[in-house]
C-alpha positions as CSV (number, residue, x, y, z in Angstrom):
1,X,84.5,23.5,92.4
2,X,82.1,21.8,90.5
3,X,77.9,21.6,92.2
4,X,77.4,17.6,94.3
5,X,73.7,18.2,93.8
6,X,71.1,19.1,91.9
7,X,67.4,20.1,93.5
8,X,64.1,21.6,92.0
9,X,63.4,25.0,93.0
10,X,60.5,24.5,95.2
11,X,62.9,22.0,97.7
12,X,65.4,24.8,98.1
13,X,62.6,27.5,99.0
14,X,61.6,24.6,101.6
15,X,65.2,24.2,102.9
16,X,65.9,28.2,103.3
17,X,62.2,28.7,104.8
18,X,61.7,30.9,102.0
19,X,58.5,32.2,99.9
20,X,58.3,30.5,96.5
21,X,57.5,33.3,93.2
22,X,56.8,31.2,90.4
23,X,57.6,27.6,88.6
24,X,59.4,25.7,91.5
25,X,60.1,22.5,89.4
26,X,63.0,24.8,88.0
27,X,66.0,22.2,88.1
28,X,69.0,23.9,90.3
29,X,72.4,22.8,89.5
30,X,74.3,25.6,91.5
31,X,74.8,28.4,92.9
32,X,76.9,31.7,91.5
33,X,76.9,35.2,91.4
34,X,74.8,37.6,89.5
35,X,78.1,37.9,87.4
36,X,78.7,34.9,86.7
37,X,75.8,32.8,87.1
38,X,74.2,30.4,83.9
39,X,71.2,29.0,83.1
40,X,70.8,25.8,85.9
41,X,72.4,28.4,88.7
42,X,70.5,30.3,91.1
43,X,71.6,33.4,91.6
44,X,71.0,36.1,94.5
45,X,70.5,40.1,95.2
46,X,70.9,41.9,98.2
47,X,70.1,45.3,97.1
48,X,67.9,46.9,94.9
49,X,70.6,48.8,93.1
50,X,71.8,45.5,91.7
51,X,68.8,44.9,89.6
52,X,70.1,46.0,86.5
53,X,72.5,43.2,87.3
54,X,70.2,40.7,87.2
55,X,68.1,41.7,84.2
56,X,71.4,40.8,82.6
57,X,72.1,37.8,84.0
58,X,71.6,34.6,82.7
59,X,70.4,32.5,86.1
60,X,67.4,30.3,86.3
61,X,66.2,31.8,89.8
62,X,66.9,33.8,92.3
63,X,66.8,34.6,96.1
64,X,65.9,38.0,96.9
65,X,64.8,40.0,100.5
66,X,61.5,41.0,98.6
67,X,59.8,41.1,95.4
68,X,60.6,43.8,93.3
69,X,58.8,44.8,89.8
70,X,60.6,43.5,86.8
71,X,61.3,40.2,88.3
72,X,61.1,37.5,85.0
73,X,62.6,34.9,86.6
74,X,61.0,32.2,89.6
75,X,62.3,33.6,92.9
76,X,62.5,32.5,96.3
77,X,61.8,35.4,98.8
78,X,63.7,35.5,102.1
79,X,64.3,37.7,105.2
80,X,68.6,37.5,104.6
81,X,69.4,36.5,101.5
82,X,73.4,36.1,102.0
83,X,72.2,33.8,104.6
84,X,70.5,31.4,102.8
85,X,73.2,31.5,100.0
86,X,75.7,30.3,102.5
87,X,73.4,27.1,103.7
88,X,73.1,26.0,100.2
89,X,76.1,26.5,99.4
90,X,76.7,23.5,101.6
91,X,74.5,21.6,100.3
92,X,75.7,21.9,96.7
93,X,79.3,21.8,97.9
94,X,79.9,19.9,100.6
95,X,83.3,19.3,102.0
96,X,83.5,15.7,101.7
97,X,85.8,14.2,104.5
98,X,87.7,11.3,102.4
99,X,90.2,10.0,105.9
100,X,94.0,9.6,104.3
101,X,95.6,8.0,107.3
102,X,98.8,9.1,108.5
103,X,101.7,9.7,106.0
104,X,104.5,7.8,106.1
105,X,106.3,11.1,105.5
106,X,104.7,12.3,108.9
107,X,106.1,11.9,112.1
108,X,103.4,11.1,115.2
109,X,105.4,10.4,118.8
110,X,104.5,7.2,119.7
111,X,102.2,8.6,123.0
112,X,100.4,10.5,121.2
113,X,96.2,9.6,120.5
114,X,95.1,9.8,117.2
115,X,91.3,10.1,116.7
116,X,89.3,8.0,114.2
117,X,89.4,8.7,110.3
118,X,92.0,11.1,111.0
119,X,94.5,12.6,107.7
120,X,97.8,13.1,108.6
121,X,100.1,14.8,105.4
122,X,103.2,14.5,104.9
123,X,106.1,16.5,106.9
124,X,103.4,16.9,109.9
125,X,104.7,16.8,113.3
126,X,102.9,15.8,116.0
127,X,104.8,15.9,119.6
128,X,104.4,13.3,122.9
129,X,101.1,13.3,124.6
130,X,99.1,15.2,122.3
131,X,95.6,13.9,121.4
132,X,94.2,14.5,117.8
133,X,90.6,14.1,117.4
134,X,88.8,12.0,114.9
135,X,88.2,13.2,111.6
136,X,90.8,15.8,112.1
137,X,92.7,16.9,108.8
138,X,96.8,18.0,109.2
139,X,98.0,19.2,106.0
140,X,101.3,19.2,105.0
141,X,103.9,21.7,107.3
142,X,101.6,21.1,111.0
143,X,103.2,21.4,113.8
144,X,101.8,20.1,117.0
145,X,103.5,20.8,120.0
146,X,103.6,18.4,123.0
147,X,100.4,17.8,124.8
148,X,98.3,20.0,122.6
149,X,94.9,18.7,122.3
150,X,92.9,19.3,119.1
151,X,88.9,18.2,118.8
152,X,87.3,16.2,116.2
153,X,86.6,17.6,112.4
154,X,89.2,19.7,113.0
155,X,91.4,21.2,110.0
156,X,94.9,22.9,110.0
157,X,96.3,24.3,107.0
158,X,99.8,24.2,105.9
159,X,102.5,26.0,108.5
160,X,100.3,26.1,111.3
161,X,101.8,25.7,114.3
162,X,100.6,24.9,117.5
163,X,103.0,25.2,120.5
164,X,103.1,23.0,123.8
165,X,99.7,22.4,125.7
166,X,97.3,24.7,123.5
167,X,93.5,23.4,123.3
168,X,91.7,23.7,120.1
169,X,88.1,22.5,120.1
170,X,86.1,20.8,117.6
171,X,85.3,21.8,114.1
172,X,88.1,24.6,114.4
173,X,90.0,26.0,111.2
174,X,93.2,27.4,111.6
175,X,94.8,29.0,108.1
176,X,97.8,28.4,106.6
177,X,101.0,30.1,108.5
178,X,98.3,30.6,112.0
179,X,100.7,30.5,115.1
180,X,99.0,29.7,118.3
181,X,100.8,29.7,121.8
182,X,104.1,31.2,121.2
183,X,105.2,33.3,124.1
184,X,103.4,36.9,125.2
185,X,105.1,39.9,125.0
186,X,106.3,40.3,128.5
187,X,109.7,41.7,129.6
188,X,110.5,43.7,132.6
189,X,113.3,46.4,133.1
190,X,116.4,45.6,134.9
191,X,118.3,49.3,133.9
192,X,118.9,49.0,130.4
193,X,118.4,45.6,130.0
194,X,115.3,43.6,129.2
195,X,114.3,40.6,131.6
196,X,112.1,37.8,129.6
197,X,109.1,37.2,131.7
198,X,108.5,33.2,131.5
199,X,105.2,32.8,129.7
200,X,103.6,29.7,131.3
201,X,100.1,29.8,130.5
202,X,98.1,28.1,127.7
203,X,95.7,28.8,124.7
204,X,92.2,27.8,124.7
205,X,89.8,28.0,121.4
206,X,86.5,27.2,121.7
207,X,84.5,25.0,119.2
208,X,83.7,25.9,115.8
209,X,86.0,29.2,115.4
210,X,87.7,30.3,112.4
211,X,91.1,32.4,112.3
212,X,92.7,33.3,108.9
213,X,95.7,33.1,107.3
214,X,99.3,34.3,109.3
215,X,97.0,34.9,112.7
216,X,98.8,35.1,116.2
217,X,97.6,34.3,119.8
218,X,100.0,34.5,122.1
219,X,100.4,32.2,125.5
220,X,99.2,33.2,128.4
221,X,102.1,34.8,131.2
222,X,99.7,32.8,133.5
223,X,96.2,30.9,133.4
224,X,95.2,31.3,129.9
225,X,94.3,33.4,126.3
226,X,90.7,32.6,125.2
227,X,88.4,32.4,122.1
228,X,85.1,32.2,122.9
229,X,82.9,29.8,120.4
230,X,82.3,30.5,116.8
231,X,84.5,33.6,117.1
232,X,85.5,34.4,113.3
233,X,89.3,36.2,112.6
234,X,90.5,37.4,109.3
235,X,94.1,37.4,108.0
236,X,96.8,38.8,110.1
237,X,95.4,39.7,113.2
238,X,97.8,39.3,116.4
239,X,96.0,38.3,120.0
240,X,98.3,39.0,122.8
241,X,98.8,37.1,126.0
242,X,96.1,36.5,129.0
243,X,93.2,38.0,126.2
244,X,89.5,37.2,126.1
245,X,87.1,37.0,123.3
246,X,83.5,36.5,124.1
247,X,81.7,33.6,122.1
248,X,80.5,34.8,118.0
249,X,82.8,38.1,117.5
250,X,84.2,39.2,114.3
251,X,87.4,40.0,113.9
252,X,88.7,41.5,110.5
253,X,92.4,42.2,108.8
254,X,95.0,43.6,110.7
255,X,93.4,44.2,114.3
256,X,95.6,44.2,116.6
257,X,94.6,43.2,121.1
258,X,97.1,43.5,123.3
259,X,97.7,41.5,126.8
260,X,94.8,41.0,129.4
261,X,92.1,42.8,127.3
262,X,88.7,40.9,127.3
263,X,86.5,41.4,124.7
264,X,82.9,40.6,125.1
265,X,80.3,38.4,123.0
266,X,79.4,39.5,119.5
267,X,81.6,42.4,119.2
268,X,82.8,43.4,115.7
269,X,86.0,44.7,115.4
270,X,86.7,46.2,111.8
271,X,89.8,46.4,109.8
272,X,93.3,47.8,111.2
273,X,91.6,48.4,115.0
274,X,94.1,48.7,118.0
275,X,92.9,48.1,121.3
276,X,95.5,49.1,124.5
277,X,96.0,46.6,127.5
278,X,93.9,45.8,130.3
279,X,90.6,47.2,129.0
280,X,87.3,45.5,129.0
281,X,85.0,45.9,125.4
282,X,81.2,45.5,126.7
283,X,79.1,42.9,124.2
284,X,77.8,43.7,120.8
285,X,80.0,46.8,120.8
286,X,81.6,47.9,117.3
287,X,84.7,49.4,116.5
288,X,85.3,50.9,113.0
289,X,88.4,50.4,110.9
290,X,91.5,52.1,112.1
291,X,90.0,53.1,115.3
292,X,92.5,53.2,118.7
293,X,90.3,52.2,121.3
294,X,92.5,53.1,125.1
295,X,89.8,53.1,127.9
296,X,86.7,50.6,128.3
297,X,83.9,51.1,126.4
298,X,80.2,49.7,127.9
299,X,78.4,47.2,126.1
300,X,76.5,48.3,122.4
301,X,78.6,51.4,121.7
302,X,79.8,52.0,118.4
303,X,83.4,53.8,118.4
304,X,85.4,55.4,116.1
305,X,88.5,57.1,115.7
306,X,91.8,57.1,117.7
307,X,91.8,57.9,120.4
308,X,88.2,56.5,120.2
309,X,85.0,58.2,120.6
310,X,81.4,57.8,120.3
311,X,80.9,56.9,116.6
312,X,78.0,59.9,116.4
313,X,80.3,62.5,117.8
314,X,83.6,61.2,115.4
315,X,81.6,62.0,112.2
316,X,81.1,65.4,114.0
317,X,84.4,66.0,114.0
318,X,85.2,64.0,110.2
319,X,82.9,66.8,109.1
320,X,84.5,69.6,110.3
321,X,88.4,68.5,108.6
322,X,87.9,69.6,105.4
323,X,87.0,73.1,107.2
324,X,89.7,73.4,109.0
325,X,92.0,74.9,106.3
326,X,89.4,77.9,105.8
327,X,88.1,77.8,109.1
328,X,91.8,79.1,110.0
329,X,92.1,82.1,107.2
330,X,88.7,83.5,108.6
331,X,90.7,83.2,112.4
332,X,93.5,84.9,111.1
333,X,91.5,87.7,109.7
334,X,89.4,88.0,112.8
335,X,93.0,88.1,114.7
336,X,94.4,90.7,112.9
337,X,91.1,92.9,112.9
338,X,91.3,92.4,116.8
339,X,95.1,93.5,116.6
340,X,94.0,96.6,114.6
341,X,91.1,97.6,117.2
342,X,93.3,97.2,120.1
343,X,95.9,99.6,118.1
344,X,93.4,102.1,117.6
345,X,92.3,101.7,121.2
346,X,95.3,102.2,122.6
347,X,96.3,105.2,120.5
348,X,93.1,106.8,121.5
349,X,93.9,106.7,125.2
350,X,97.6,108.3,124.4
């Protein structure tokens, strides 16, 4: 995607509240990686291990955490770098709303509300009594179910779909093949045979959340499944019924909640996590990748593992694996040196 702006060096150190190092009238055309970055493009480094990097990189600048010897090029100094690269990045390439109408190859019940400078694609469907915000952008596939209610600036890929009476907020994205609303998981046993239990609660996303490609939140059985505000989801993640996500968590690939858990505010929950039913995950906890996490854990714990502990005490126990096979021969030895004693022993007596 090609830059919308062009700014001199020292107006970006302004705009990131950043410490200009050297010529600031440096003309900045873009932004890029360290691997792909050209003369006009500022570039950025996290780390000092990607230095070498840099001295062969062909960017004008660059935004660093602190100065390092061997810098040649102007630099802007500043405390996160990655987040300074993701406000300019929106200021060289800003998502220009452009409104398209509604398709004629869309179909919009006649009760529904449509919101100002709203775009509509082709083969959208948008059921009775739902209310589309302005400036909201349907691509091509949408479904909205009846009643649904979706806040202003926001977008939804191709294939999402949106069942009856879900509330989306403003400035939401929802990812191509995102499902939310369809029914919980809830059956009951009558002898052999499984009873569907009516799901008849709602969905409810806060403002400004993300969730990624093929994501599922289910309905609630009653009342309703919550995202907190600016939650963030990665690809394929599956929310169950009646769950609770506290405002700004993380969520990454392939987590998986299940019904009536709540998690808390800022929690980061890593790749491939499971967490059981009706447990309650404290704030700013984190759970690493793969971890199974099956009883409550209290607010700013870190847990790993499955079945989850302490993350302190689970690199304990990583560390003693690899041990394990020889850990074992030296028990057998032991073992059999015990046998022999107790041979020995009991001949004496005879």
């Amino acid at each position: 995607m090609p830059p919308k702006s062009e700014m001199k060096l020292r107006e970006i150190a302004a705009k990131v509240g950043g410490e200009l190092i050297g010529d600031g009238e440096v003309e900045i055309k873009g932004v890029a990686s360290l691997q792909e970055a050209k003369e006009g493009d500022l570039t950025f480094v996290t780390r000092e291990k990607y230095l070498p990097l840099l001295k062969k990189c062909r960017a004008s600048a660059v935004i660093l955490p602190r100065m390092w010897e061997g810098i040649e090029i102007p630099a802007i100094l500043v405390r996160d770098p990655m987040l300074a690269v993701a406000r300019l990045l929106e200021l060289f390439y800003p998502r220009a709303h452009e409104p398209l109408g509604v398709s004629e190859g869309a179909w919009v019940s006649p009760s529904a509300k449509l919101g100002k400078d709203v775009s509509i694609y082709p083969l959208v469907y948008v059921g009775d009594e739902a209310v589309i915000g302005d400036r909201v952008v349907l691509y091509p596939g949408v479904y909205v179910g009846k009643g649904v209610r979706i806040g202003e600036e926001s977008v939804l890929y191709p294939n999402v779909v949106v069942y009856e009476g879900s509330v989306i907020g403003k400035r939401v994205i929802l990812h191509a093949g995102t499902v939310i609303g369809s029914d919980g998981f809830g059956f009951v046993k009558d002898g052999e045979v499984n009873v569907k239990i009516p799901q008849i609660g709602g969905v409810e996303i806060g403002d400004d959340v993300e969730l990624g490609a093929n994501c599922c939140v289910d309905r609630a059985t009653f009342g309703k499944t919550v995202i907190g505000r600016g939650v963030k989801v990665d690809n394929l993640v599956q929310i169950a019924h009646n769950v609770t996500i506290g405002e700004n968590t993380i969520i990454v690939a392939q987590v998986g909640i299940s019904g009536s858990t709540r998690v808390g505010k800022n929690v980061i929950l890593a790749g491939q996590a499971g967490l059981v039913d009706h447990i309650t995950i404290g704030d700013n906890v984190m759970v690493a990748a793969q971890a199974g996490v099956t009883k409550d854990v209290p607010p700013g714990e870190v847990v790993s593992g499955s079945p989850h502990f302490p993350h302190r005490h689970f690199l304990r126990i990583v560390a003693l694996w690899e041990k394990l096979p020889e850990m074992k021969k030296r028990l057998d030895v032991l073992a059999q040196k015990v046998e022999e004693m107790e041979k020995k022993m009991e001949e004496g007596k005879s």
